[in-house]
C-alpha positions in Angstrom: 235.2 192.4 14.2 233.3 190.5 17.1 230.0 192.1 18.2 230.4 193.3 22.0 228.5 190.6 24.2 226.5 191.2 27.5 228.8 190.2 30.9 226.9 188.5 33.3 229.2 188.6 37.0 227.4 185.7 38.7 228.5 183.0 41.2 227.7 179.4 41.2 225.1 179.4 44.2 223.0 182.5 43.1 219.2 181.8 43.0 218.9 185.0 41.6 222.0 184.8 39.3 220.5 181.2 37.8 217.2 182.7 37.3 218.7 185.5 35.2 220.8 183.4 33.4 217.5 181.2 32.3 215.6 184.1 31.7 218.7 185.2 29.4 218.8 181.6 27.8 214.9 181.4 27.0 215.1 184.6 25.5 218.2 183.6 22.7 220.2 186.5 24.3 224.0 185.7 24.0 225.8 186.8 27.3 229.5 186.0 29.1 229.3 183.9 31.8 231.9 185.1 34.6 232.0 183.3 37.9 233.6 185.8 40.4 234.6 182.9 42.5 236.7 181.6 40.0 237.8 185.1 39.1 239.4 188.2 41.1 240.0 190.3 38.7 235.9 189.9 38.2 235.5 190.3 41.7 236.7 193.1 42.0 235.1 194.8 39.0 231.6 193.8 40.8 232.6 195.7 44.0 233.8 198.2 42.5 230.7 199.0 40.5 228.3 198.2 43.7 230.2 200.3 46.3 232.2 197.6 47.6 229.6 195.2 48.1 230.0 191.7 45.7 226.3 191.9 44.7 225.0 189.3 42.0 224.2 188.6 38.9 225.9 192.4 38.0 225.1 192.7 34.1 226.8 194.9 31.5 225.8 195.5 28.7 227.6 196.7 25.7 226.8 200.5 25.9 227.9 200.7 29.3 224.6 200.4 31.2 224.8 198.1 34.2 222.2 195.9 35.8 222.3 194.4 39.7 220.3 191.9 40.7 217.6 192.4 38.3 214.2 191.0 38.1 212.4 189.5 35.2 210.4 192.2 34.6 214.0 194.7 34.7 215.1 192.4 32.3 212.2 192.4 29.4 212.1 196.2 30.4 215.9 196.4 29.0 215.7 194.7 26.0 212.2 196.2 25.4 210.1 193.1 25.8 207.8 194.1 28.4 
């Protein structure tokens, strides 16, 4: 059985989508990478869950909870490292 990962829907050119993916990476957190460029099916997920709008990084987590365009601080708050 393979333990449910985090999805991280991100594109390419995303300031804010690189800095959560380091913040991700310097914190040994394993996460999908899915560029919604590359995608549709992904795309659409994303707007779907923001209201139509393609707002990045969106991150799910394994219980359902959902993240958009997080900061640091949202992020240590989540996996209780603030």
């Amino acid at each position: 059985m393979t333990q449910q990962q985090i999805k991280v829907y991100a594109t390419s050119w995303c300031g804010d989508c690189r800095r959560a993916k380091r913040w991700l990476d310097e914190h040994h957190i394993a996460y999908d990478y899915i560029d919604i460029e590359k995608d549709e099916q992904a795309a659409a997920y994303v707007m779907q869950v923001n209201g139509g709008l393609r707002s990045v990084p969106t991150i799910v987590f394994p219980d359902g909870s959902v993240l958009v365009e997080p900061s640091n601080r949202e992020l240590a708050q989540k996996f209780g490292l603030s």
